[in-house]
C-alpha positions in Angstrom: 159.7 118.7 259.4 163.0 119.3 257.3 164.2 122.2 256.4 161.9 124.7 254.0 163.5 125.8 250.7 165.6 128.6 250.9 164.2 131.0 247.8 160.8 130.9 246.9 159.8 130.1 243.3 156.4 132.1 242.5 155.6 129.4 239.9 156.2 126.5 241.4 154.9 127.7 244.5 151.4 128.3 243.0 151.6 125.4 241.2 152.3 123.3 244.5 149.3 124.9 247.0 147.2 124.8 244.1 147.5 121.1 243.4 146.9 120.1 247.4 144.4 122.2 247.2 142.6 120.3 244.4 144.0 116.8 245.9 141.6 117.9 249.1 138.7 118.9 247.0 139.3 115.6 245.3 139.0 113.6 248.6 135.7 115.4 249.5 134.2 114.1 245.9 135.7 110.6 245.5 133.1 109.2 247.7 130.3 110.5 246.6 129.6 107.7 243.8 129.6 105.1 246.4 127.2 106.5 249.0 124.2 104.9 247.9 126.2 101.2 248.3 128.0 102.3 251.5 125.5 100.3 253.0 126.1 97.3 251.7 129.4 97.5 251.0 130.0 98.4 254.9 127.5 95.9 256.3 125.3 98.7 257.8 122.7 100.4 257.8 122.0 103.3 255.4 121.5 106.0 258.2 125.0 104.4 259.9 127.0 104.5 257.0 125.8 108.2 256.3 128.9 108.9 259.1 131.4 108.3 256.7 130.4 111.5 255.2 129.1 113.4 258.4 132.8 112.2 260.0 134.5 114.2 257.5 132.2 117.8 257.5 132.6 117.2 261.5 136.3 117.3 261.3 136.9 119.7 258.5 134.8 122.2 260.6 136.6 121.6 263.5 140.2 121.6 262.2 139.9 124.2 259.7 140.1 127.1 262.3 142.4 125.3 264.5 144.5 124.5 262.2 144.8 128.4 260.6 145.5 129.3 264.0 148.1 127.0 264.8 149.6 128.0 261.1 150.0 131.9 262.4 151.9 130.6 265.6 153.7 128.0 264.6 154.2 128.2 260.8 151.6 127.8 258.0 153.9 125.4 255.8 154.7 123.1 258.9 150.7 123.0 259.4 150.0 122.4 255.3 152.5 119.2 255.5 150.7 118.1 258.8 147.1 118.4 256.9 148.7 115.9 254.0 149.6 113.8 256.4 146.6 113.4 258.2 145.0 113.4 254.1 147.2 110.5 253.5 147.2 108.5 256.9 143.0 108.4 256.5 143.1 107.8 252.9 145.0 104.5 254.2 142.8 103.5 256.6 139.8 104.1 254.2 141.6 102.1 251.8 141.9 99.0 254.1 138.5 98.9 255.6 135.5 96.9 255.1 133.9 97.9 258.5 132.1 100.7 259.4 133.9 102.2 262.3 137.6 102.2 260.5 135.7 104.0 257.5 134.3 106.9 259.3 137.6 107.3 261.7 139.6 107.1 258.2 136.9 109.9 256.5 137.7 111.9 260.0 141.6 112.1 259.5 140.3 112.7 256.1 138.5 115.8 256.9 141.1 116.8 259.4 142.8 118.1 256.1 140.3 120.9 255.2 142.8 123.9 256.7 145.1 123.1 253.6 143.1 126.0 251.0 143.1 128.5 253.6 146.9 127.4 254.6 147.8 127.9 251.0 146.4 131.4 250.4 148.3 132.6 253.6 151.3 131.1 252.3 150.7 133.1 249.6 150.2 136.7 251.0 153.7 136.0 252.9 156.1 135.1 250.3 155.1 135.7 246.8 155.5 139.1 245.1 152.5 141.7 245.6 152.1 141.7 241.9 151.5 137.8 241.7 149.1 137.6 244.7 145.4 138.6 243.9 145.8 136.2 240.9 147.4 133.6 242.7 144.7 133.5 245.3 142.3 133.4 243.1 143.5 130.2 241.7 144.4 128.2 245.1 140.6 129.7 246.0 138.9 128.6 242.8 141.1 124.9 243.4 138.1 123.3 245.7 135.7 123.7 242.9 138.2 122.5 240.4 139.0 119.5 242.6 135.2 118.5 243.3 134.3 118.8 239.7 136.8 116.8 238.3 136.9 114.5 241.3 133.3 112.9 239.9 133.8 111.6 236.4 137.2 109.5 237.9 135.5 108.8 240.7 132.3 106.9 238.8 135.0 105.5 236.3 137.2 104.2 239.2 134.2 102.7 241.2 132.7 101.2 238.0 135.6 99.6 236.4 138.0 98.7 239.7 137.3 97.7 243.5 136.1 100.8 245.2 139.2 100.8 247.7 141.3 102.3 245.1 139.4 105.6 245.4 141.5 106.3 248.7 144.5 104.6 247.4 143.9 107.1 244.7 143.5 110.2 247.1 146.3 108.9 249.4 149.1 108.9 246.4 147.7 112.1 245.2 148.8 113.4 248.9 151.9 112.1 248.9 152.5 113.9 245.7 151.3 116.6 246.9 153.7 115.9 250.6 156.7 115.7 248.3 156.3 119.2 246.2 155.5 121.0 249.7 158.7 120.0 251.1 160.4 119.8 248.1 159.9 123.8 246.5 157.2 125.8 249.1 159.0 128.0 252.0 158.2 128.6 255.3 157.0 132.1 256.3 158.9 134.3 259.2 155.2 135.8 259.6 154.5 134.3 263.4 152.1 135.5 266.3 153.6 133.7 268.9 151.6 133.5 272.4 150.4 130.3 273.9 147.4 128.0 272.0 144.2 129.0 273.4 142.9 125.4 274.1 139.5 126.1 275.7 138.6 128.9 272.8 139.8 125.7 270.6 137.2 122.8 272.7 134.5 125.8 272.7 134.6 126.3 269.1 134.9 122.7 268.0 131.6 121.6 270.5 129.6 124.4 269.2 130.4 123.7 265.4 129.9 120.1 266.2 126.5 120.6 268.0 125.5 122.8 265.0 126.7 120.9 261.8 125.4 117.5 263.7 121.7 118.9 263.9 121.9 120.6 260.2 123.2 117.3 258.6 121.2 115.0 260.7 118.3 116.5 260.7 116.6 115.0 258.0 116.7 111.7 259.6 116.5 112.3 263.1 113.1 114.9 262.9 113.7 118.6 262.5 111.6 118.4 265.9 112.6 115.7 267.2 114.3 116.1 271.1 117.7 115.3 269.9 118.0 117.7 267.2 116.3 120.6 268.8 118.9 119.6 271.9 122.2 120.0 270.0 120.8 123.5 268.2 120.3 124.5 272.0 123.4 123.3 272.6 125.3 125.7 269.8 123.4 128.4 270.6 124.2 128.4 274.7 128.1 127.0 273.5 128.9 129.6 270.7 127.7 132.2 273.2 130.0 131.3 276.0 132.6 130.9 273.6 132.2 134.3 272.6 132.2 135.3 275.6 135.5 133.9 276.6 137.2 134.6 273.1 136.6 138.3 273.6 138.1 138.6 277.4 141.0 135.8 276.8 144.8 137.5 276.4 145.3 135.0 273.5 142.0 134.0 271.8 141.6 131.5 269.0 139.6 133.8 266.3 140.0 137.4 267.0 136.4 138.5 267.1 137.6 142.4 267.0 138.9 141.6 263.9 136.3 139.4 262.4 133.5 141.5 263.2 135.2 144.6 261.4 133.0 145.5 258.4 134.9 144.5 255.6 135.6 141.2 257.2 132.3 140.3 258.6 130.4 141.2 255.5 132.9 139.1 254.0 131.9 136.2 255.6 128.4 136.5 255.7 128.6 136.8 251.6 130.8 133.4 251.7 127.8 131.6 253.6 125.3 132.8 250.7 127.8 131.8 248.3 128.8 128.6 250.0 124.6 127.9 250.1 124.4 128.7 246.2 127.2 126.8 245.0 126.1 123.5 246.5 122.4 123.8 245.6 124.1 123.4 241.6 125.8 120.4 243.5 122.5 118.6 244.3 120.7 119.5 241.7 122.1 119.0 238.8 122.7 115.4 239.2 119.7 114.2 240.5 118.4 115.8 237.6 120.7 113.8 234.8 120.4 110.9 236.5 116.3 110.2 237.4 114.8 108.0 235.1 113.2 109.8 231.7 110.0 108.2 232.5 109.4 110.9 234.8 109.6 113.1 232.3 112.1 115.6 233.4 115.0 113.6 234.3 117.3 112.3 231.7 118.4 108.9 232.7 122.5 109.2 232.4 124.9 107.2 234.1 127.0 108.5 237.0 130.1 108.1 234.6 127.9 110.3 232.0 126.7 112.8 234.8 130.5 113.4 236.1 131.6 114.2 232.3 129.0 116.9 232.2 129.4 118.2 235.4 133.4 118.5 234.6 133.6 121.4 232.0 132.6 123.3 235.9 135.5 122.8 237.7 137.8 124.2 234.2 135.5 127.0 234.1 136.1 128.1 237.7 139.7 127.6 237.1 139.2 129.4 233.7 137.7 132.6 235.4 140.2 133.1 238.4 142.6 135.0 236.8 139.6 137.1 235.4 138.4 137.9 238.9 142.1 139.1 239.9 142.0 141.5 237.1 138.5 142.6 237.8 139.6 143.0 241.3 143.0 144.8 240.5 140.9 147.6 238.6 138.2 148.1 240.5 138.1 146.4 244.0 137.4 143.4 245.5 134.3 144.3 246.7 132.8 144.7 243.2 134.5 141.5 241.9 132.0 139.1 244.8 128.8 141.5 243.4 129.8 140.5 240.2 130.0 137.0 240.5 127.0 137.1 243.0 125.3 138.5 239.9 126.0 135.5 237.7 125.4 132.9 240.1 122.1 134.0 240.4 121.4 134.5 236.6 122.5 131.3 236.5 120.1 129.3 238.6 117.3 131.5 236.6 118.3 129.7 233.4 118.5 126.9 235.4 114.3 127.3 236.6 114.0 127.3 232.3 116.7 125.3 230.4 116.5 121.9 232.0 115.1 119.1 229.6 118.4 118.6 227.6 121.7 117.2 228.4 123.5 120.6 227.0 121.2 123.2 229.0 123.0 121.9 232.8 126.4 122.1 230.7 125.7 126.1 230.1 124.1 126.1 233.6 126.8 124.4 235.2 129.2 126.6 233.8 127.5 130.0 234.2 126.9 129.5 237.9 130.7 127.8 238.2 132.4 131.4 236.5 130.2 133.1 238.9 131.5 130.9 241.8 135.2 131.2 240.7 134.6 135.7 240.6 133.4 134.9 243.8 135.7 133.0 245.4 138.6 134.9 244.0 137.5 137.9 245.7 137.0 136.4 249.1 141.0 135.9 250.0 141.9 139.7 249.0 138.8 141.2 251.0 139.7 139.6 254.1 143.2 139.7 253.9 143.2 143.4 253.2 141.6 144.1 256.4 143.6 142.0 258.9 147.0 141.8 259.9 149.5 139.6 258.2 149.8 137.6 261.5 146.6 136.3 261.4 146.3 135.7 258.1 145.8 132.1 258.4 143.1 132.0 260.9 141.4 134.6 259.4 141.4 132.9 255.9 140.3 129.4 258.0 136.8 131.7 259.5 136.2 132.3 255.7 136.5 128.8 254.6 134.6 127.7 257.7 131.9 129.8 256.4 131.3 128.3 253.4 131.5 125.3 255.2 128.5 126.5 256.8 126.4 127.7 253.7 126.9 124.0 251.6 126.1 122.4 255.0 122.6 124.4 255.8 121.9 123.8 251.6 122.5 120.7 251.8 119.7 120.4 254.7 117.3 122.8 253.1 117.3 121.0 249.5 117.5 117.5 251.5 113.8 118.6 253.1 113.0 120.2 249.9 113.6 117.2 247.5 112.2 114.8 250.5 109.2 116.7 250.9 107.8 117.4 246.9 107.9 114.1 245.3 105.8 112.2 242.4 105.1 108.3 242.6 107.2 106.4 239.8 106.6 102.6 240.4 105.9 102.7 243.6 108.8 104.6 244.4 108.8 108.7 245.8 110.9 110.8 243.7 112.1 114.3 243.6 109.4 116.5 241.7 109.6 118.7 238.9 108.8 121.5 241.2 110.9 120.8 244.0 114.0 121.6 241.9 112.6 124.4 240.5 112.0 125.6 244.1 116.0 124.5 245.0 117.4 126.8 241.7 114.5 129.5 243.4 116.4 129.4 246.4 119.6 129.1 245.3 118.8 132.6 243.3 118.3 133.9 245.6 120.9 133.1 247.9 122.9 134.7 245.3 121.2 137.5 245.2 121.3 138.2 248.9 125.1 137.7 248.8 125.5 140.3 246.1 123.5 142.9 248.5 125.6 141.6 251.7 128.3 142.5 249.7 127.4 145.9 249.1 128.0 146.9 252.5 131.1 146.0 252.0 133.8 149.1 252.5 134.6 150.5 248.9 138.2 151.2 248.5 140.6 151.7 245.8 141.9 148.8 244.6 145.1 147.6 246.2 147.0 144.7 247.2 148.4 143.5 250.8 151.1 143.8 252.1 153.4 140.8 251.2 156.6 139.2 251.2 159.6 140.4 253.7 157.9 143.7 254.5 154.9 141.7 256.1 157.1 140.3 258.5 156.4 143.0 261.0 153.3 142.5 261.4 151.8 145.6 260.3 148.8 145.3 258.1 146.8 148.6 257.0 143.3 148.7 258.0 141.0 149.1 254.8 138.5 151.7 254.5 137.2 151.1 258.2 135.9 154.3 258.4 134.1 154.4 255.1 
């Protein structure tokens, strides 16, 4: 790749990994208002051209840890502009297929971009001032909500008005964009690990993710007990043990289990998976709600164009409250920020359970739980990267995303058998019940609520930011309150 800029520019550098940040979000969402006529559109059937979204989690869960690894060896920029181009290259093939199998190999490369977020915050912690960095982290954090919420309303415009291919010619020219500014004004960092890849920690972790995520997503139509399904949880289980096993007695290993399972990282991560789970309940929920038909009696018949508009104000609110969680965080910790927002999450999916007949309640609702989400997710980058080295900073960063990952994935499969499950007949035709998204919001409570008290056994220390810039360079990072 050519050459990186010579002096970093703590503006424009935000500006930059915030925007591919978004740009990735924005591929995750762009597809969702043609799902339902991916069949059709594809000339397959409904549970075949479900892989053009399965390809993508498959390969985001996959790449993102690889990927953050590969940034702390061989440089995180190199590995951000490699991730855009893999962004781009899919977005093309998307954007020239009408066939199934060039779809979901394009929505692959697609997904092979997911390391970018976690990329960007380590970029972050290595070469902006310590001053700028919990707030900038917060914002490259809070960009995947702003990207998905935004990413709707053009999305239903786009496949409404125009020929649904320019959705990825959209997402591919956003990329590019995006490829230019990296090159053109974000350094690369001196912060290396060195060593040699560890490839069969890398196969390991990518069959038992694979084996897990395929059974979660699948699950639904395949048979929770069906021989298949209950194989490939079997299959995790046995895989992410041996893995273990290996990553712990290899010289080199891929995720440095030491590290993760200090406290203040591992309660870290388990938080994100609660917080992943409760953030894409709202997801769900909320427009299934605007959009079932008022005869039901609860839903309020909107368009898809109609339903992205309100969901938007979300994605500005998240955005909104990340500087608010770095100062929160600066005065009184990390830790207390991700109970905070925890907090309002929760409170949130309790208005939810009783303002839902009205267009303007899942505004407020959408945008309570969203400030929650961006106090959470703001907090996530400094906990974990004040307990690990600046070496590792990108693969670390890459677990944490990966968890979240994990938390939308498993909701997505709990409301799927949820929704499935408590219906009413309209017409002949099984829909969602009142109830069963009441019982979603329940759970998504209290997923929130369980993250707050995960959180709490969190180490409390005095507010403090890493270590940054040139100094990080030797590879010294101060353990945080390990002994608290």
């Amino acid at each position: 790749m050519s050459a990186s800029p010579a002096a970093p520019r703590p503006h424009a550098v935000v500006a930059v990994l915030a925007l591919a940040g978004i740009v990735v979000a924005l591929m995750q969402t762009l597809v969702i208002p043609i799902i339902p006529e991916l069949p059709r559109l594809l000339d397959a059937s409904a549970s075949d051209a479900a892989w053009a979204v399965t390809a993508t989690l498959l390969a985001s869960a996959v790449a993102t840890p690889v990927v953050g690894r590969l940034g702390d060896m061989f440089g995180k920029r190199r590995m951000l502009l490699l991730s855009l181009v893999l962004l781009i290259s899919g977005s093309a093939v998307c954007g020239l297929s009408d066939a199934l199998v060039p779809m979901v190999v394009g929505r692959a490369l697609q997904g092979l971009s997911a390391a970018v977020i976690p990329l960007g915050i380590s970029i972050m912690r290595d070469e902006l001032p310590a001053e700028r960095l919990a707030g900038a982290t917060a914002v490259m954090s809070a960009s995947l909500g702003v990207g998905g919420a935004l990413g709707l309303p053009a999305a239903a415009l786009i496949a409404d008005k125009l020929d649904w291919h320019m959705l990825f010619w959209l997402s591919g020219a956003l990329g590019a964009v995006s490829l230019v500014l990296v090159l053109a004004l974000v350094p690369e960092s001196a912060v290396r690990t060195g060593g040699r890849f560890d490839l069969p920690g890398g196969i390991g972790m990518a069959a038992g993710l694979a084996s897990l995520l395929l059974a979660i997503s699948k699950g639904g139509d395949w048979g929770w007990s069906s021989g298949t399904v209950l194989g490939l949880f079997a299959a995790a289980v046995v895989i992410l043990l041996v893995w273990g096993w290996w990553e712990l007695h290899t010289p080199a290993p891929l995720v440095d289990l030491r590290t993760t399972a200090r406290r203040q990282v591992l309660f870290t991560n388990l938080a994100s998976i609660a917080i992943g789970f409760s953030m894409f309940a709202m997801s769900l929920v909320l427009p299934q709600l605007l959009q079932l038909p008022e005869a039901t009696g609860y839903g309020l018949g909107r368009s898809l164009l109609t339903t992205g508009l309100v969901m938007a104000p979300s994605g500005l609110v998240m955005m909104a409250f990340a500087p608010v969680s770095a100062k929160v965080s600066k005065a009184r910790g990390p830790k207390v920020t991700l109970m905070i927002g925890a907090l309002i999450v929760a409170a949130g999916y309790g208005l939810n359970i009783v303002l839902m007949s009205e267009v303007w309640h899942l505004v407020l609702v959408s945008c309570v739980i969203s400030a929650g989400i961006g106090f959470a997710y703001g907090a996530m980058p400094s906990l974990i990267m004040g307990a690990v080295p600046p070496s590792e900073t990108a693969a670390a960063n890459s677990l944490n995303t990966l968890m979240r990952s994990l938390g939308t994935s498993v909701a997505s499969a709990i409301a799927g058998v949820i929704l499935a499950q408590m219906t009413v007949d309209l017409g002949g035709f099984a829909l969602p019940s009142e109830n069963a998204f009441k019982v979603v919001m329940a759970i998504g409570a209290g997923a929130a609520l369980l993250a707050f008290a995960i959180a709490s056994f969190v180490p409390r220390h005095r507010p403090a930011v890493p270590v940054t810039g040139p100094a990080a360079t030797d590879g010294v990072a101060t353990e945080t309150a390990s002994a608290h």
